[in-house]
LOFI-771622 format. One record per residue: residue in three letters; x, y, z negated of N, C-alpha, C in turn. Coordinates in steps of 0.2 Angstrom, whole numbers, padded with zeros to 4 digits, always signed. Each point is the difference from the previous one (the first is absolute). Layout:
N
AlaXYZXYZXYZ...
This chain:
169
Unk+0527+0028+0215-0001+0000+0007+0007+0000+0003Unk+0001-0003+0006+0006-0002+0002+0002+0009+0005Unk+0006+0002+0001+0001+0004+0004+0000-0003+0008Unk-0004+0006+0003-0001-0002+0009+0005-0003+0002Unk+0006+0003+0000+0006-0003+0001+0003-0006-0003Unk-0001-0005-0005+0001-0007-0002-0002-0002+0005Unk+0006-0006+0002-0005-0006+0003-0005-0005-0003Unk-0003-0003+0002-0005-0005-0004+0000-0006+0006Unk-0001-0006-0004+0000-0006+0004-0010-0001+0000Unk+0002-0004+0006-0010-0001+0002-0002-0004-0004Unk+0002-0005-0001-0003-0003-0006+0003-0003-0008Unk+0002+0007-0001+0001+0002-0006-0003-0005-0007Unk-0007+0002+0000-0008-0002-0002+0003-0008-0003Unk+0000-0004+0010+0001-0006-0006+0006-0003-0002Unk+0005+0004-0004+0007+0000-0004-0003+0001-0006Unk-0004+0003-0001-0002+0002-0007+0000-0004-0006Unk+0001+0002-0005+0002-0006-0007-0007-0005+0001Unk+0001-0006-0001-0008-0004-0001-0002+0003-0007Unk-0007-0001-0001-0005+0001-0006+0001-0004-0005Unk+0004-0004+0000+0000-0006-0004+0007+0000-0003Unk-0001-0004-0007+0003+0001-0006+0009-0005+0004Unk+0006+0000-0002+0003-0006+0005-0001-0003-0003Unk-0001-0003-0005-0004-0009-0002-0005-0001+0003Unk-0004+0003+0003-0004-0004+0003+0000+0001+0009Unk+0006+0002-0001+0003-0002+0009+0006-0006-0003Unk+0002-0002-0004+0003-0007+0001-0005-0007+0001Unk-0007+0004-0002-0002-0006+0000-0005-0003+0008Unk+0002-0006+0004-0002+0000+0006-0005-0002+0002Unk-0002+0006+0005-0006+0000+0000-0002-0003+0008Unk+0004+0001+0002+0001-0002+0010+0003-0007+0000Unk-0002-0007+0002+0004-0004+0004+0008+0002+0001Unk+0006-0003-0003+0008+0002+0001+0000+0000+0008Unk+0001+0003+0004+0003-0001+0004+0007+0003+0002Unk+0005-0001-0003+0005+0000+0002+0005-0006+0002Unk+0006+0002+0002+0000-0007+0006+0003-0006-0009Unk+0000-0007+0005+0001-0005-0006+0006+0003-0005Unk+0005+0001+0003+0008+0000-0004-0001+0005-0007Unk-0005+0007+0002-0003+0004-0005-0008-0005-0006Unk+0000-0002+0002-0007-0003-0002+0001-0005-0005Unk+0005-0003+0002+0004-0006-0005+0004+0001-0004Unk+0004+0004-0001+0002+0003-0004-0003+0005-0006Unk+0001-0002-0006-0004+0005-0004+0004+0004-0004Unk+0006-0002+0002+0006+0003-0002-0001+0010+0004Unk-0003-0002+0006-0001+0006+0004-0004+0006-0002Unk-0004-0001-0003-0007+0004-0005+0003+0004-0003Unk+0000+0007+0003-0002+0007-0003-0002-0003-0007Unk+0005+0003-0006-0006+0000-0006+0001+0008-0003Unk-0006+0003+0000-0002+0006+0001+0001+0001-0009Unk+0002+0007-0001+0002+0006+0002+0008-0004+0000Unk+0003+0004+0006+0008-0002+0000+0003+0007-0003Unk+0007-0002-0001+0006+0004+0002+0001+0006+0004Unk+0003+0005+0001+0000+0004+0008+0006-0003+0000Unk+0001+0001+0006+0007-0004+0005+0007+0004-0003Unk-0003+0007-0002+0007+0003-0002+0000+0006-0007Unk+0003+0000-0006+0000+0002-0005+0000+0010+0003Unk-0001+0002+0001-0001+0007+0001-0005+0004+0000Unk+0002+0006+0003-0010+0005+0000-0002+0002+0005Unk-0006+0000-0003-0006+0002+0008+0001+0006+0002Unk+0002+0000+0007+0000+0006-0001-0004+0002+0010Unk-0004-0004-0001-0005-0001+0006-0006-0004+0000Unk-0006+0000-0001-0005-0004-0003-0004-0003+0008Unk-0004-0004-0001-0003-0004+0006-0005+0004+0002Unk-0001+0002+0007-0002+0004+0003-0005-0003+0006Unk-0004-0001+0001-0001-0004+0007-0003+0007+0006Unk-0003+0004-0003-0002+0005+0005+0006+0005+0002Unk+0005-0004-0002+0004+0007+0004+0007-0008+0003Unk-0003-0005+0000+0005-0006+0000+0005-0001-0001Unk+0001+0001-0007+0005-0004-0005-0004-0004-0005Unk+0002-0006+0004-0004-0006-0003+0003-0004-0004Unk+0005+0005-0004+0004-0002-0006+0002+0002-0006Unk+0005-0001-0004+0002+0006-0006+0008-0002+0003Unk+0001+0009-0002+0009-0002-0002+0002+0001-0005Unk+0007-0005-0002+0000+0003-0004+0010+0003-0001Unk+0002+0005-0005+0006+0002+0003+0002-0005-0005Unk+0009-0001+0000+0005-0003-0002+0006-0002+0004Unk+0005+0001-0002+0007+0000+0004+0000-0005+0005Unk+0004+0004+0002+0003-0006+0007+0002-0007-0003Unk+0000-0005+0002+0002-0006-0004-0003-0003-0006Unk-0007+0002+0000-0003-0001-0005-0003-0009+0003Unk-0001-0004-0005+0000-0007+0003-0009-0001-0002Unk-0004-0002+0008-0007+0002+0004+0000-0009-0003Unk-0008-0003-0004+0002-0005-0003-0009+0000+0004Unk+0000-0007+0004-0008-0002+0002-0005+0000-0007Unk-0006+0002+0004-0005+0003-0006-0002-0007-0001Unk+0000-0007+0003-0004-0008+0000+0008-0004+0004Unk-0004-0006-0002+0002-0004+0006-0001+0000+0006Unk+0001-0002+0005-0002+0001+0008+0005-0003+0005Unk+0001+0002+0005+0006+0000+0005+0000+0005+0005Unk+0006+0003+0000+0000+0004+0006-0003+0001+0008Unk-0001+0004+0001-0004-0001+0006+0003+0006+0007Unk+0002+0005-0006+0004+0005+0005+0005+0004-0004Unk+0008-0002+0001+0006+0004-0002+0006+0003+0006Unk-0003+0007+0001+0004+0001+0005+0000+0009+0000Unk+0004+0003+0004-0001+0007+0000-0006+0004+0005Unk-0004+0004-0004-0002+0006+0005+0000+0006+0001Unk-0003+0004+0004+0005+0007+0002-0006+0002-0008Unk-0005+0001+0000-0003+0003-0008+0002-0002-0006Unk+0000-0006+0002+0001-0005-0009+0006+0001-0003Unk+0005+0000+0007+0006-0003-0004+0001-0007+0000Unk+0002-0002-0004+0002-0009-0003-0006-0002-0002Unk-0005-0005+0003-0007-0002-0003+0001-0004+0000Unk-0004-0005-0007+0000-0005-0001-0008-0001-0002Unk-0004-0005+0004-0005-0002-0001-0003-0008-0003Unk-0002-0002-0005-0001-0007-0002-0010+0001-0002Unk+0001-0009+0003-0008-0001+0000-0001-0006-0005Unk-0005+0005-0003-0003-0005-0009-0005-0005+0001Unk-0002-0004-0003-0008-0004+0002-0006+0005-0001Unk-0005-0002+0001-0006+0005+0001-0002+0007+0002Unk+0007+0000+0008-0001+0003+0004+0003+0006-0002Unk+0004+0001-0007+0004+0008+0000+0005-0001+0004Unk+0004+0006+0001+0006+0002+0004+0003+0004-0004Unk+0009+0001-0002+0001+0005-0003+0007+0002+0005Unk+0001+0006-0001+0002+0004+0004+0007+0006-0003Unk+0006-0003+0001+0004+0007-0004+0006+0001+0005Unk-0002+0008-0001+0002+0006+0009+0006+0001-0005Unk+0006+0004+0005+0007+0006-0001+0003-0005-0003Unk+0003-0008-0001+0003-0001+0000+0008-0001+0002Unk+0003+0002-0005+0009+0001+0001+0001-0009+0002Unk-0001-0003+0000+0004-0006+0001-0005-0009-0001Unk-0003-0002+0004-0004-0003-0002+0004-0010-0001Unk-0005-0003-0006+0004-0006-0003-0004-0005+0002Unk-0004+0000+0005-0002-0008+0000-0003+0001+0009Unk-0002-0004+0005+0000+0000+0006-0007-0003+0001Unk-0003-0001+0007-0009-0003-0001+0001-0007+0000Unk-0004-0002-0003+0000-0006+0000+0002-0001-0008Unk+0003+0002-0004+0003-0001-0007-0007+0000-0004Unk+0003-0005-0005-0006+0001-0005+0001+0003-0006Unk-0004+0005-0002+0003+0002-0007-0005-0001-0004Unk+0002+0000-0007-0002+0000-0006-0001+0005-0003Unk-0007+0000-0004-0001+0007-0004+0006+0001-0004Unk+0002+0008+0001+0004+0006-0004+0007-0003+0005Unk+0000-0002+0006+0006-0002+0002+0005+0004+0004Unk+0003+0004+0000+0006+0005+0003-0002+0001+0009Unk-0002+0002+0002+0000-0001+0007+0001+0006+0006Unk+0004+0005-0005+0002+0005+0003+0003+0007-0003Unk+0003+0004+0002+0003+0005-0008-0002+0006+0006Unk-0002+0004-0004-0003+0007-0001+0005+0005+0005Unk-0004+0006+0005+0006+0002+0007-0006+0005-0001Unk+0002+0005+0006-0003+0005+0003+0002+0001+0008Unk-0003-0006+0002-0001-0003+0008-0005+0000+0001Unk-0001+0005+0007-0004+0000+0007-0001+0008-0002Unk-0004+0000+0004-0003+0008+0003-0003+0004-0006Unk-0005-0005-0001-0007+0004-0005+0003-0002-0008Unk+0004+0004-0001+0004-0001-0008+0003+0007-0001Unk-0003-0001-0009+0004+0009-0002+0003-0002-0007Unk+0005-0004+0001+0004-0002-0004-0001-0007-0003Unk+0007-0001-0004-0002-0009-0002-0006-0001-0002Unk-0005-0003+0002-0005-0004-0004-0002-0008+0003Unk-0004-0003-0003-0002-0004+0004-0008+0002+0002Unk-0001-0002+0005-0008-0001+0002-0003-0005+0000Unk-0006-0001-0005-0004-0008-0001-0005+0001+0003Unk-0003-0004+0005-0005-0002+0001-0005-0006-0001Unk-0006-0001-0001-0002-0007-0001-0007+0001+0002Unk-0002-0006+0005-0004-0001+0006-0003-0007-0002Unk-0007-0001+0000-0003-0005+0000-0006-0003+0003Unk+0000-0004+0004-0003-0001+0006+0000+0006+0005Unk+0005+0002+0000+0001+0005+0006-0003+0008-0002Unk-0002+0000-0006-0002+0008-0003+0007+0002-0005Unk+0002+0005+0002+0005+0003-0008-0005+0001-0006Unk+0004-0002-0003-0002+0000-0011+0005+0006-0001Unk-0003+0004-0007+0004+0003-0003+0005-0003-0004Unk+0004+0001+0000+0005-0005-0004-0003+0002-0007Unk+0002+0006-0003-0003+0003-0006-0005-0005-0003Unk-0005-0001+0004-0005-0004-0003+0001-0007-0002Unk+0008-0003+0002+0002-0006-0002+0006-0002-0002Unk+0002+0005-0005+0007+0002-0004-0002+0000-0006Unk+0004-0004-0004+0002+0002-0007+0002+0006+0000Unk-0004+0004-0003+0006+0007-0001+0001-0002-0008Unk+0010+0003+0001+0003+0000-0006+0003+0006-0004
């Protein structure tokens, strides 16, 4: 049970890991609707379980009831942040919590997300390719307690654990 004093977000509930295996979330189950440029491209497709964006440790797990809707993970400042897929940028710029954020949008509606960057390497609009460099590792913005990166991944507008879509090595 959580202490009175946590915060918790209202709809915690529906972040929660799906019930299903992730093979059989590649497989589609809904009409594509994302827009053409994602859709035609097959180069764009998540192919599940990836990489994590940065070789280091967790040392923060995916949270949704207290709203961290992501994992961190620590590793040096300068450590080189590689896209989890292919995609294109969608937002690289500074926030007062993030820090350096850099956000890229996959086919099938994910979104992935990596906060407290030191220096970011690609701008919106850019396309990147899976494992591609697109940012190095900082301890920017407010809500940070030392070098790490923070992952997020969001699909159709729910946060995913990342946990449940990594190779662990």
């Amino acid at each position: 049970m959580l202490p009175e004093a946590a915060p918790t977000s209202e709809n915690w509930q529906e972040h929660q890991p799906p019930a299903l295996p992730v093979l059989a979330l590649m497989a589609p189950t809904t009409p594509n609707v994302q827009p053409a440029v994602l859709r035609s491209d097959p180069l764009l497709q998540l192919q599940f379980p990836v990489l994590p964006p940065v070789a280091g440790f967790l040392t923060r797990g995916f949270d949704a009831r207290s709203g961290h809707y992501g994992v961190d993970l620590a590793v040096e400042e300068g450590t080189v942040v590689r896209s989890i897929g292919s995609g294109y940028v969608i937002f690289a710029d500074w926030t007062q919590a993030g820090g350096f954020v850099i956000i890229v949008q996959h086919a099938d509606g994910y979104v992935s997300v990596y906060k407290h960057n030191q220096r970011l390497l690609k701008q919106v609009g850019d396309r990147v390719r899976d494992r591609e460099a697109i940012a190095l590792s900082g301890n920017t913005g407010e809500i940070t307690t030392g070098p790490h990166l923070h992952f997020e991944l969001w699909r159709h507008g729910l946060a995913q654990d990342p946990l449940n879509y990594f190779v662990i090595q």
